[in-house]
N, C-alpha and C positions, 0 to 999 in steps of 0.2 A: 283905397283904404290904407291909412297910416299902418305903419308895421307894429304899432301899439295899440292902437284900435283892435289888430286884426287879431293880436296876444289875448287882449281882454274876449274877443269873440269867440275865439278857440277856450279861451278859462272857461266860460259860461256854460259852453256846450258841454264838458268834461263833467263838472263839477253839476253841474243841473241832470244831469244822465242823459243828457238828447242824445248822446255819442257812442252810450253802451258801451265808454272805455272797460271798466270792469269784465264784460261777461265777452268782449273781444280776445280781452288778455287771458282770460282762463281759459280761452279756447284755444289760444296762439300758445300758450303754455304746455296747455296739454297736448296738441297734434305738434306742432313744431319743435318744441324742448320734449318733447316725447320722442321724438324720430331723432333726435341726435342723441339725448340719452342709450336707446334702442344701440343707436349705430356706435356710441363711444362703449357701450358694455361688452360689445361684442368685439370691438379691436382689443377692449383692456383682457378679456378672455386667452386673444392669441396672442397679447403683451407677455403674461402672466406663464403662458406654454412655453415661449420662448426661455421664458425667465428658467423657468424649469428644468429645461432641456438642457440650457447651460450650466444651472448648478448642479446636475448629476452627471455632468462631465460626458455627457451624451455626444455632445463640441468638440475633444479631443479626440482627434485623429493619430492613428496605430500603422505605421509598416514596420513589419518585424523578418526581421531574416537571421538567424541563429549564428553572432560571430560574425556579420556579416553589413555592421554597420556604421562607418565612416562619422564619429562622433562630430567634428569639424565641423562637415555639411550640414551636419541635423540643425547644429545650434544654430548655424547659419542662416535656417529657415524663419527665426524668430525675427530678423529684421523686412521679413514680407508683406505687406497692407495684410491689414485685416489677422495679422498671425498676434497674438496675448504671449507667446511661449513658447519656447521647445527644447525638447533634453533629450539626448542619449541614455540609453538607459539597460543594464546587465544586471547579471544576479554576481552577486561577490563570492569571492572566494571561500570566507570564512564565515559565517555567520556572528553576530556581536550577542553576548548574552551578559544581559544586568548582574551586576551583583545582588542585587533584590530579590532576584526571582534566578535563582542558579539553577534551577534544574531547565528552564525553557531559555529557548536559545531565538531570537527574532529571525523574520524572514528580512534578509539583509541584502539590498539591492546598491550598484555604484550609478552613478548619473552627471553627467555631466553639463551645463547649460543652465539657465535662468527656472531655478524651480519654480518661485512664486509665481512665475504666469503660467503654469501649469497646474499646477497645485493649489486647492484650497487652503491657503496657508489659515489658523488659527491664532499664531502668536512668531513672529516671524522677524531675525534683528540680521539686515542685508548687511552690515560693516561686521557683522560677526564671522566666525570663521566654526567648523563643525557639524556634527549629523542633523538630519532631520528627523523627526521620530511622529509616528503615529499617534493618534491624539489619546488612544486607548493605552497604548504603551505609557506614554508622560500623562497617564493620570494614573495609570497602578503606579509609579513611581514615582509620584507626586513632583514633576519637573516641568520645566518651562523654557521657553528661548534663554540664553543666557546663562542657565544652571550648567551645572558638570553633571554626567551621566557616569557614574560609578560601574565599572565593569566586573565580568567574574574573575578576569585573568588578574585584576587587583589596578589596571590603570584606568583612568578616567577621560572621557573626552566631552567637550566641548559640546553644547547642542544648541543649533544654530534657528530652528524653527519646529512648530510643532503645525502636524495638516491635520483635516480632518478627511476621514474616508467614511462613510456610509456603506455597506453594500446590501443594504437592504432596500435599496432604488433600484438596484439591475447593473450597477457598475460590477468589474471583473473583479475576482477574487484575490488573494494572497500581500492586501497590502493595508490589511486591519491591523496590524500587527505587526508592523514593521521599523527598518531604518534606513533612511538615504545617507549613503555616504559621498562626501564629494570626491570626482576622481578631474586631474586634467582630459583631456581630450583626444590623449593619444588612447593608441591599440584599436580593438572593435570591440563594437558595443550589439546587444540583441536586438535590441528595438529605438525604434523613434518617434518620440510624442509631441505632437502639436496641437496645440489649444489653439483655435480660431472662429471668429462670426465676424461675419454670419459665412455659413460654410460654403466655403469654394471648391469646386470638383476639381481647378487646375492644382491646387493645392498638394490635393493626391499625387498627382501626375510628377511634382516636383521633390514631393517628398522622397520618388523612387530614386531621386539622383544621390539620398545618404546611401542606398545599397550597394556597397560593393561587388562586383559582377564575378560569380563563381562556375559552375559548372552545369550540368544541362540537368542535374540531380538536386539545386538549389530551388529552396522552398520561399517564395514572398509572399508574405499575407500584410491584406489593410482593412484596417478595425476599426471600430470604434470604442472607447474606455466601456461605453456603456450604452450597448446593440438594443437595450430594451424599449428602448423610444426611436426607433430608426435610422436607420444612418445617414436621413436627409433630415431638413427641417426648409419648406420650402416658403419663407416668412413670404417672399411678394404674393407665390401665387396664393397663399392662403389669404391677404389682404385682397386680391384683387375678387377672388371667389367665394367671401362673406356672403351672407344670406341680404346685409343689409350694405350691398355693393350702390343698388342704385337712388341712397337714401336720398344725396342732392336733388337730382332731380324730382323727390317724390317730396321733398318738404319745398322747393319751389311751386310743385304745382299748387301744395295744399295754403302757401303763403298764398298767393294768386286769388285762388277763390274765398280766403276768409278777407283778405284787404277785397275784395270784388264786392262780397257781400255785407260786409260793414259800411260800404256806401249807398250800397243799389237800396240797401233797408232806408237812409233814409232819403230815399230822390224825390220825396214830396217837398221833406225842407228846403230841400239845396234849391231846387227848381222852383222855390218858390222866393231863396234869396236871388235868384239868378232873373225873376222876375221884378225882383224890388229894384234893382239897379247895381245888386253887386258884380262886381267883373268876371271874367271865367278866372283870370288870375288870380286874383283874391278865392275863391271858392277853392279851388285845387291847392292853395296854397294852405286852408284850412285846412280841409279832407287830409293832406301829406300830413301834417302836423300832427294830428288826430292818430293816424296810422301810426307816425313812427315815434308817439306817446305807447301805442301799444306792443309795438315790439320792445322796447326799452323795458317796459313793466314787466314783461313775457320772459324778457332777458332775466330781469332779475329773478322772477321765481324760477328758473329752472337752473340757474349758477349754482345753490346748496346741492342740489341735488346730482349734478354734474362732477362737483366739487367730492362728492361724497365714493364716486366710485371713481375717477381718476386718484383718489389718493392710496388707491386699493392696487394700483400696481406699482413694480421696479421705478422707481426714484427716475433713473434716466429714460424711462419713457413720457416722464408725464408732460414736461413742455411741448411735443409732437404731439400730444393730445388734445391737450389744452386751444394747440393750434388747429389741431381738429375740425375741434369742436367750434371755436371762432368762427373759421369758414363756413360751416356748415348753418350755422347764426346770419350770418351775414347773408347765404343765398337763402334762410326763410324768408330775412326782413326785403330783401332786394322783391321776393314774390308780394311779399304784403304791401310795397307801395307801389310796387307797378300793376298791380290790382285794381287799387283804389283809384290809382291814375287814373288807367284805362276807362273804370266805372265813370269818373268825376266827368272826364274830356268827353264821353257820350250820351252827356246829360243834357235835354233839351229845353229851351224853357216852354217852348209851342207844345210840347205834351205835356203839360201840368197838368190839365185836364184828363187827360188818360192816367195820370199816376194817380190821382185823387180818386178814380172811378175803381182804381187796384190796389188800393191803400191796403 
């Protein structure tokens, strides 16, 4: 059979319903783009925790030793895979109080190091030079990166970024309301903050190298900004221990048996063209075509609906999803023609007689 012939033979089949394209495809739809839906909602689930976990600064890793922290090192840690930021960080000597507001004075902390990868910054100018100030602070004050921050002592300085802090997530306290001041590197510093993901335990273990070594009455503690989501976030193994871990394999089999059964239904036809003198080639070459008309259609109605909750997580999750989800498409469609295969290639033409009597 011409490959135009066999085009036109395949039209027929579709478009007359002998093929039951239609009601293959709602079902490939529904079990196959169901089971990767199923499996894409539940990864964009632990996308979305993640996401979480990082913007309540849950990710920012804390050793704190009182006086007792080699600013140098700290920042140093910011050039480590996987590290966003890290700063030194002390309570100042003086506290800073607005001329706006003279009777409160901010909690006033010195820091040294790359704030913006630590810090949610809000509004934030890096060539600028000056404090950082709470985002609650620079809106009673009505200021912004770039403004002058009017003091009580009667001088003004510089303000270089504004962050946001929340502590109504479970992050620590005393920095609603504050001001970073830039200090260089020298002296010690109390603490050391490292923003990183996904979290590495060596990370810890490196961070101890900012601690200065004191006496046998030195206190090290290691934190997190924000203990209330735990101090691990363990992405693989919560990816590998989904509910909907062995979805491939369970939309292969289900591919299998619907391309299996969209044949076997009609093996009075086949068996009856494989009687008239069509080749096994030609027949399987129908059947395949037939088949992977219907994943294509199956594709398409389940892409909106795919579409609709990958755009529901973090921006940079979603091409990892997308590719997902492709894979998982592909080992349906790979079930639904080796299905059909298998049905087409065990098609006899000497039992037509027995299919006829089992119609």
């Amino acid at each position: 059979m011409s490959i135009g012939a066999l085009a036109r033979e395949t039209w027929r089949d579709m478009t007359s319903g002998t093929a039951w394209i239609g009601i293959w495809t709602i079902l490939a739809a529904l079990l196959l783009g169901g089971g990767i839906s199923l499996d894409v909602q539940v990864i964009a689930r632990e996308a979305r925790a993640a996401a979480d976990y990082q913007a309540s600064l849950a990710s920012v890793r804390v050793v704190e030793s009182n006086q007792a922290i080699d600013g140098a090192t700290c920042r140093a840690l910011a050039e480590l895979d996987g590290v966003k930021g890290a700063i030194a960080i002390r309570k100042a000597p003086e506290a800073l109080s607005p001329a706006a507001i003279p009777s409160a004075s901010l909690q006033t902390w010195e820091y040294t190091g790359g704030i913006e990868g630590v810090f949610d910054m809000t509004s934030h100018d890096p060539a600028a030079s000056g404090i950082i100030l709470a985002e609650q602070v620079a809106s009673a004050l009505g200021i912004a990166a770039d403004d002058e921050a009017a003091l009580k002592s009667g001088a003004s300085t510089p303000v270089k970024g504004v962050y946001a802090w929340d502590e109504n997530d479970g992050r620590r306290t005393g920095y609603a309301y504050s001001a970073l001041v830039p200090v260089p590197a020298r002296g010690r510093f109390d603490a050391c903050w490292v923003r990183l993901w996904p979290l590495n335990p060596a990370v810890d273990s490196l961070m101890r190298l900012a601690v200065i070594p004191g006496d046998e009455h030195q206190q090290v503690d290691t934190y997190s900004v924000n203990a209330s989501l735990g101090a691990a976030f363990d992405g693989p193994g919560r990816y590998a221990g989904r509910i909907t871990a062995p979805i491939a394999w369970i939309l292969f089999a289900l591919g299998l048996g619907i391309g299996a059964l969209s044949v076997r239904r009609r093996r009075l036809e086949l068996a009856s063209d494989l009687h008239a003198g069509v080749s096994r080639t030609d027949l399987v070459a129908k059947v395949e075509l037939h088949t992977a008309v219907i994943a294509l259609f199956a594709a398409i109605l389940s892409v909106p609906v795919l579409t609709g909750m990958i755009l529901r997580v973090p921006e940079a999750d979603r091409p990892a999803l997308w590719a997902h989800a492709g894979l998982l498409g592909l080992v349906g469609a790979s079930g639904l023609l080796l299905g059909a295969l298998l049905v087409a290639l065990a098609l006899r033409e000497k039992k037509l007689f027995d299919y006829f009597k089992t119609r």
